[in-house]
C-alpha positions in Angstrom: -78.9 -6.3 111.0 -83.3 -6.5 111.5 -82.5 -6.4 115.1 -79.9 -3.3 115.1 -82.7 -1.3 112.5 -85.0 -2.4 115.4 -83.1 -0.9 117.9 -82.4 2.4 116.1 -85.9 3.2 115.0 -87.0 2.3 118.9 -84.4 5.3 120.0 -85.5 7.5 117.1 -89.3 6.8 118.4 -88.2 8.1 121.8 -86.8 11.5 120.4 -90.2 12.1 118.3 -92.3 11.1 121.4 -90.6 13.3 123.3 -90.2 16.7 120.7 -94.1 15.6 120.7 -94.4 16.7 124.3 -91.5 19.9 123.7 -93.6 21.3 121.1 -97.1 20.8 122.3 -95.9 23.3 125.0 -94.2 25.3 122.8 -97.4 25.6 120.8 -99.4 26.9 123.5 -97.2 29.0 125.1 -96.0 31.1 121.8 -100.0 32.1 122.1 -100.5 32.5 125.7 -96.9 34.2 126.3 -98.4 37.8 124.7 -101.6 37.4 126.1 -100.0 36.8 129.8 -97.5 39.8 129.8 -100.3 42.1 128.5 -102.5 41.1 131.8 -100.1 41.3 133.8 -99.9 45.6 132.0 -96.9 45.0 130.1 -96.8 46.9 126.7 -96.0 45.6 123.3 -92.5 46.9 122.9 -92.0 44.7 127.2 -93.5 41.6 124.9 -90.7 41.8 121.9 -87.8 42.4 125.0 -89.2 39.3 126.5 -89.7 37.4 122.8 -85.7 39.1 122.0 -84.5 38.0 125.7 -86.0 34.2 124.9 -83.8 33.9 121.7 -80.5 35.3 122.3 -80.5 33.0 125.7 -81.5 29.9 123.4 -78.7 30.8 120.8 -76.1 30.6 123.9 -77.3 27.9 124.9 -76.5 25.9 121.9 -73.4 27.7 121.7 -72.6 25.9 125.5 -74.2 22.4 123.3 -72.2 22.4 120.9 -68.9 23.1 123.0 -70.0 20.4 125.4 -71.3 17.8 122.8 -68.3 16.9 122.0 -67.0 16.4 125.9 -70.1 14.6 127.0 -72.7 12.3 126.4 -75.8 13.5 124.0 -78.0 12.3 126.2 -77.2 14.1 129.7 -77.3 16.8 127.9 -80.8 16.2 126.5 -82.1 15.4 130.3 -80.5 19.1 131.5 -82.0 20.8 128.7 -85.5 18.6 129.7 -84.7 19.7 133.5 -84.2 23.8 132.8 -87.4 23.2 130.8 -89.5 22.4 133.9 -87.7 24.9 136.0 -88.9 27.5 133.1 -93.0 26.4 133.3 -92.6 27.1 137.3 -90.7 30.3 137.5 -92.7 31.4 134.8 -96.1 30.4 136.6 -95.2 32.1 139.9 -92.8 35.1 139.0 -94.7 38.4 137.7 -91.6 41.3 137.8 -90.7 42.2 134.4 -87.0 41.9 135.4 -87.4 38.5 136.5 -89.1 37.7 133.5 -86.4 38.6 131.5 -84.3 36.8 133.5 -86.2 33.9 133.4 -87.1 34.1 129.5 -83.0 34.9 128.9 -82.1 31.5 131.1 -84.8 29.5 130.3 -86.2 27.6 127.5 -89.4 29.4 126.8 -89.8 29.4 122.7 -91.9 32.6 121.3 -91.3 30.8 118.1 -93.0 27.5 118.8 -90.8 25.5 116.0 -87.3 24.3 116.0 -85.8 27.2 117.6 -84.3 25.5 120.9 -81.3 23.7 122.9 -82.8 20.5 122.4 -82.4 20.8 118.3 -78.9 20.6 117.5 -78.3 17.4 120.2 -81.4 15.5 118.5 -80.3 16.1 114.9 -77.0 14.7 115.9 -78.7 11.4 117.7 -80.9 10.9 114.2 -78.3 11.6 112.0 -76.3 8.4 113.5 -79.5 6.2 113.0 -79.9 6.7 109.3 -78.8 5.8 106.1 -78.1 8.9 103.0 -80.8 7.7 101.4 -83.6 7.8 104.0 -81.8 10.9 106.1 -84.4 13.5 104.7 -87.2 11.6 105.3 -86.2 10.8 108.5 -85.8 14.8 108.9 -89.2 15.2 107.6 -90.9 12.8 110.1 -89.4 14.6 112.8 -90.7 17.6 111.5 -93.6 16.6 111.2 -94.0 14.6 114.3 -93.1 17.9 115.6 -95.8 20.6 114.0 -98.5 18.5 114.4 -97.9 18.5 118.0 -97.2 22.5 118.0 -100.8 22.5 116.4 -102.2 20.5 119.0 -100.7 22.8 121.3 -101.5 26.0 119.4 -105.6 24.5 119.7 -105.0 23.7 123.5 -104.3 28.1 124.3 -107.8 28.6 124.5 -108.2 26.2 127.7 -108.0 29.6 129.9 -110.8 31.0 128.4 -112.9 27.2 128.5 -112.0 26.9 132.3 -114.0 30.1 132.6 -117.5 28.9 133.2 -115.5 26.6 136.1 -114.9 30.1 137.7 -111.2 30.4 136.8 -110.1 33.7 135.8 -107.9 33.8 132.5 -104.9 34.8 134.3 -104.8 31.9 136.6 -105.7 29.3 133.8 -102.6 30.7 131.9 -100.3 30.3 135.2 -101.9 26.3 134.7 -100.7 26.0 131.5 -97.5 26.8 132.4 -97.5 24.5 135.1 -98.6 22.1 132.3 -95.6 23.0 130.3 -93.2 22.0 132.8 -94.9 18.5 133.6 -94.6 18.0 129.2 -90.6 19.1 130.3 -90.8 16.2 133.1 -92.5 13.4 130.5 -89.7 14.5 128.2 -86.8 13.8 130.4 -88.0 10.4 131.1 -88.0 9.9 127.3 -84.8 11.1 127.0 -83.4 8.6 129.5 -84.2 5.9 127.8 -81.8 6.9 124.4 -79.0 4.7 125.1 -75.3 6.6 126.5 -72.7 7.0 123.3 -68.9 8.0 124.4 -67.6 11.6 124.0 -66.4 12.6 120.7 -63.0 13.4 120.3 -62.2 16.9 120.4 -62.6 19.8 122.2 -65.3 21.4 120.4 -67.1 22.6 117.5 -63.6 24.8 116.2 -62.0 21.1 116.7 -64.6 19.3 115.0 -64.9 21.3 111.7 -62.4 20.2 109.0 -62.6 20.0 105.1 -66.5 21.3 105.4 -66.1 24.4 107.3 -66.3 26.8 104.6 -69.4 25.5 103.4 -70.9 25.1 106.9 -69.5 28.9 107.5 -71.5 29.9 104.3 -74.8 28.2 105.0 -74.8 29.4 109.0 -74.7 33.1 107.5 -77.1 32.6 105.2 -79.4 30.7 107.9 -79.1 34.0 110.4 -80.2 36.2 107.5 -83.6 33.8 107.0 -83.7 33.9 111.3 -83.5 37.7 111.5 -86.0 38.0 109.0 -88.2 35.4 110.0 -87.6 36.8 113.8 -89.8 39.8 113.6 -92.8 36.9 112.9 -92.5 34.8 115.5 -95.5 32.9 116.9 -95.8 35.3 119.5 -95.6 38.8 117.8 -98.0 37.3 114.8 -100.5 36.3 117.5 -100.1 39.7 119.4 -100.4 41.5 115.5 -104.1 39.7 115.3 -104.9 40.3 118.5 -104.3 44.0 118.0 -105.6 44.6 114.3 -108.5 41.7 114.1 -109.1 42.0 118.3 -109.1 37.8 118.0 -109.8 35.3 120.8 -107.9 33.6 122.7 -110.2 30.5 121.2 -110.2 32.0 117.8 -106.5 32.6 118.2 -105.8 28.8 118.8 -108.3 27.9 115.9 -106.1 29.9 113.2 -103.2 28.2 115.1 -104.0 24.6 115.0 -104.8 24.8 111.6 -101.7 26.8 110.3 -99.9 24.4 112.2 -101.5 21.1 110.2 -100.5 22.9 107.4 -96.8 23.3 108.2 -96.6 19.7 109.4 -98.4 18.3 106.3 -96.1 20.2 104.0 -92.9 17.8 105.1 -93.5 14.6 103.8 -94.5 16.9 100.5 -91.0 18.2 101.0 -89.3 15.2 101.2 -90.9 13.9 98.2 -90.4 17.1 96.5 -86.6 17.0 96.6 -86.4 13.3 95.5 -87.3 15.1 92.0 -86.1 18.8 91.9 -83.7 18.6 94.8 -82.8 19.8 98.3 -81.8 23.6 98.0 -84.6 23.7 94.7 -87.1 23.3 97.3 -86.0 24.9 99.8 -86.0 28.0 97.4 -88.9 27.4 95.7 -91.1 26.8 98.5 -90.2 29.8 100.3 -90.5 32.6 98.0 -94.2 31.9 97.2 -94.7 31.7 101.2 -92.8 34.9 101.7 -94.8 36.6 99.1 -98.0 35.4 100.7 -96.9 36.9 104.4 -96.6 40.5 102.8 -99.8 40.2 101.2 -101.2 39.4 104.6 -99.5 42.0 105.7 -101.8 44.2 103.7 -104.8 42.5 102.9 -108.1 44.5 104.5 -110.0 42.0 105.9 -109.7 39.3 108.5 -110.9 36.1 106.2 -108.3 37.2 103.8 -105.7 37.8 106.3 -106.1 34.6 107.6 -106.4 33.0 104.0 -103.2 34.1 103.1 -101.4 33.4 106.2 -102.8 29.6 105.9 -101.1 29.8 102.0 -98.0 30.9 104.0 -98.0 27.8 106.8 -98.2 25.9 103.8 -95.0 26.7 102.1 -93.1 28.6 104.7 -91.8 25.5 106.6 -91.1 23.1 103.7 -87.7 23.7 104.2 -87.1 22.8 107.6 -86.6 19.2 107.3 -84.6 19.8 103.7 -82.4 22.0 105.4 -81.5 19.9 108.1 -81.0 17.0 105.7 -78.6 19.3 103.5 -76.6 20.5 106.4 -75.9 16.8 107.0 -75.5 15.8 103.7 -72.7 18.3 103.2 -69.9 17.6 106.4 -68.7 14.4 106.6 -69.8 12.2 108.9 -67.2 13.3 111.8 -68.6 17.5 111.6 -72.0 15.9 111.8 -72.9 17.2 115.4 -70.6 20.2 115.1 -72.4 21.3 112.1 -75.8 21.2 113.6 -74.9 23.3 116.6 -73.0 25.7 114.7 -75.6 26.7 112.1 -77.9 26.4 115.0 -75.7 29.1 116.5 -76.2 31.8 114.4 -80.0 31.5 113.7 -80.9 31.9 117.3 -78.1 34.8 117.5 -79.6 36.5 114.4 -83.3 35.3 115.3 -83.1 37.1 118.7 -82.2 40.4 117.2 -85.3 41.2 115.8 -88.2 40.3 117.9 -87.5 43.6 119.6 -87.5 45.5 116.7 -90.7 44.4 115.8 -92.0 45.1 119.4 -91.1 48.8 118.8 -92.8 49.0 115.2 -95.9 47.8 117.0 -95.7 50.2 119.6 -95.1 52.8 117.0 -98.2 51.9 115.5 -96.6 50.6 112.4 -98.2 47.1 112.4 -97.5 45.5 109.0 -94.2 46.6 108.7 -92.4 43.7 110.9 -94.3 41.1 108.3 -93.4 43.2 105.4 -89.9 43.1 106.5 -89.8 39.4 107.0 -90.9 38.7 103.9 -88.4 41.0 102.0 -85.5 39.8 103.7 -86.5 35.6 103.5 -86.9 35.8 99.4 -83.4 37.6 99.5 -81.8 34.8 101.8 -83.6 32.5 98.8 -82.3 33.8 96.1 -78.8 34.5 97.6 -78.9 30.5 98.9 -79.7 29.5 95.3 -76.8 31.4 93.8 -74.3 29.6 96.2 -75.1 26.1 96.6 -77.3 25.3 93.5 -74.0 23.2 92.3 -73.0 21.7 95.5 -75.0 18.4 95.8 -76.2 15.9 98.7 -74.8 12.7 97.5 -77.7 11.0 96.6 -78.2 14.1 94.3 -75.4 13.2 92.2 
């Protein structure tokens, strides 16, 4: 029994090690994404198509996961997804036609959100899921997370190395093509992580309509819910919230990555606090009550005059805001039986990246439009109404070790 636990926390040490690597490029590149589409004269409204283009390409491509989890092995898929992600840092490095952009942004994995927004998310859940016990599934969830914001804070700190290279007589534009040469080489270290998860035989079925059973309302429930919280919380992605500082506040690149690094301590700190927290009030409690105060906190941002309090608030925000990442996954789980387990995590992964891809565009045009808090405004309007409507409906259905 030692030796199988052995075994299982080796594998789950190979899917934080390489989300690590994922999500340090992810960190950086939700930064440096504006910033390069802007040199290269693309306006605001060309930045949210892009950001839109990302999403809505990510959301089918877990819908293809989570058809094809079920035919094939978790981890083939993991080393495609790991191989498209090094195809992305290359095009993306070379290519400068808006229309291949698009292309490339729609096909690839580039994340504008730089958190767990991706093709990779649904097929580790499932792998984690398998290696835990009820009891220590959320904070198994919550070291993943935070395994995985600390990295996106590294890599949120590492966007200024364009503007450090300068004194080395590199211009910013080609230091950013260099990062995303970087990025795919993280893609490349990941897929050699991935290969080393051991090979697990299809599931039966033919996919996620097959694999849903007693749970499907509730899973049908929750993934509407979770696309209302992903519209809302795509009109603040990484990218649009860096290109909203960068406008109002005229930031740095370096000053950018600063605010970054540290926002993103915050989010992965808050984890273990949430995994705690539910122990006591429980896993949709914190999940509401975490993220109205967060929510709150963006629209006062949104408004605030000054750039200390700006930032001030929007460090409250990183605080709270992602508490309910690893609760959520842990509830999704907690509420399918063991045989919807995979199914479940691609098909509320589904609809987030659907609804999350709607509104990146939208906030691209308010920009334009010179209406520059409104995309944060809306955010935070729409998340404490997905919080108090997710209270209302699940509040009385209970994880297990809840009851």
């Amino acid at each position: 029994m030692r030796a199988a636990r052995s075994v299982q926390r080796i594998h789950a040490t190979f899917l934080f090690a390489a989300r690590a690597l994922r999500d340090i490029g992810d960190g950086f590149v939700a930064i440096l994404l504006p910033v390069y589409l802007l040199a290269l004269g693309f306006a605001p409204l060309q930045v949210g198509v892009i950001a839109t283009a990302s999403l809505l390409g990510s959301a089918l491509l877990t819908i293809g996961v989570g058809i094809l989890g079920a035919r094939y092995d978790h981890r083939q898929l993991l080393l495609a997804a790991a191989s498209l992600m090094v195809a992305t840092g290359v095009a993306f490095a070379v290519v400068h036609e808006y229309a291949l952009l698009l292309v490339i942004a729609f096909a690839g994995t580039i994340n504008p959100s730089a958190g767990s927004v991706s093709v990779f998310v649904p097929l580790e859940h499932a792998v984690l899921t398998r290696e835990v016990t009820d009891a220590a599934r959320t904070k198994m969830f919550a070291r993943y997370s935070l395994v995985g914001a600390l990295a996106a804070a590294v890599g949120a700190l590492a966007s200024a190395t364009p503007d450090l290279l300068a004194p080395a007589g590199l211009d910013q534009l080609t230091g950013i093509k260099a990062m995303f040469v970087l990025y795919a080489l993280l893609g490349l270290l990941g897929g050699f992580l991935y290969a080393r998860i051991p090979q697990r035989g299809p599931t039966p079925g033919s996919g996620i309509a097959s694999a849903l059973g007693p749970s499907r309302n509730f899973v049908f429930k929750l993934a509407a819910l979770f696309s209302l919280d992903a519209f809302a919380g795509g009109f603040v992605v990484q990218s649009l919230l860096a290109l909203w500082l960068f406008e109002k506040f005229d930031l740095s690149l370096a000053e950018a990555g600063f605010f970054f690094f540290w926002s993103g301590v915050l989010s992965a700190f808050s984890f273990p606090v949430a995994a705690w927290l539910s122990r006591h009030i429980g896993l949709i409690n914190t999940m509401v009550f975490t993220h109205i105060p967060s929510s709150i906190a963006l629209m006062l941002a949104a408004l605030a005059p000054t750039l200390p309090l700006t930032l001030v608030l929007l460090l409250i925000r990183a605080a709270l805001s992602q508490m309910d990442v690893p609760t959520r996954s842990s509830y999704v789980m907690a509420v399918v039986t063991e045989a919807e387990r995979a199914a479940a995590a691609s098909f509320t992964s589904v609809p987030r990246s659907l609804a999350a891809a709607a509104s990146p565009a939208l906030a691209g045009a308010l920009f334009a439009a010179s209406f520059r808090a409104w995309p944060l405004l809306i955010c935070g309007a729409l998340k404490i109404i997905y919080d108090l409507l997710l209270l209302m409906q699940f509040r009385h259905l209970k994880p297990p070790e809840e009851r």
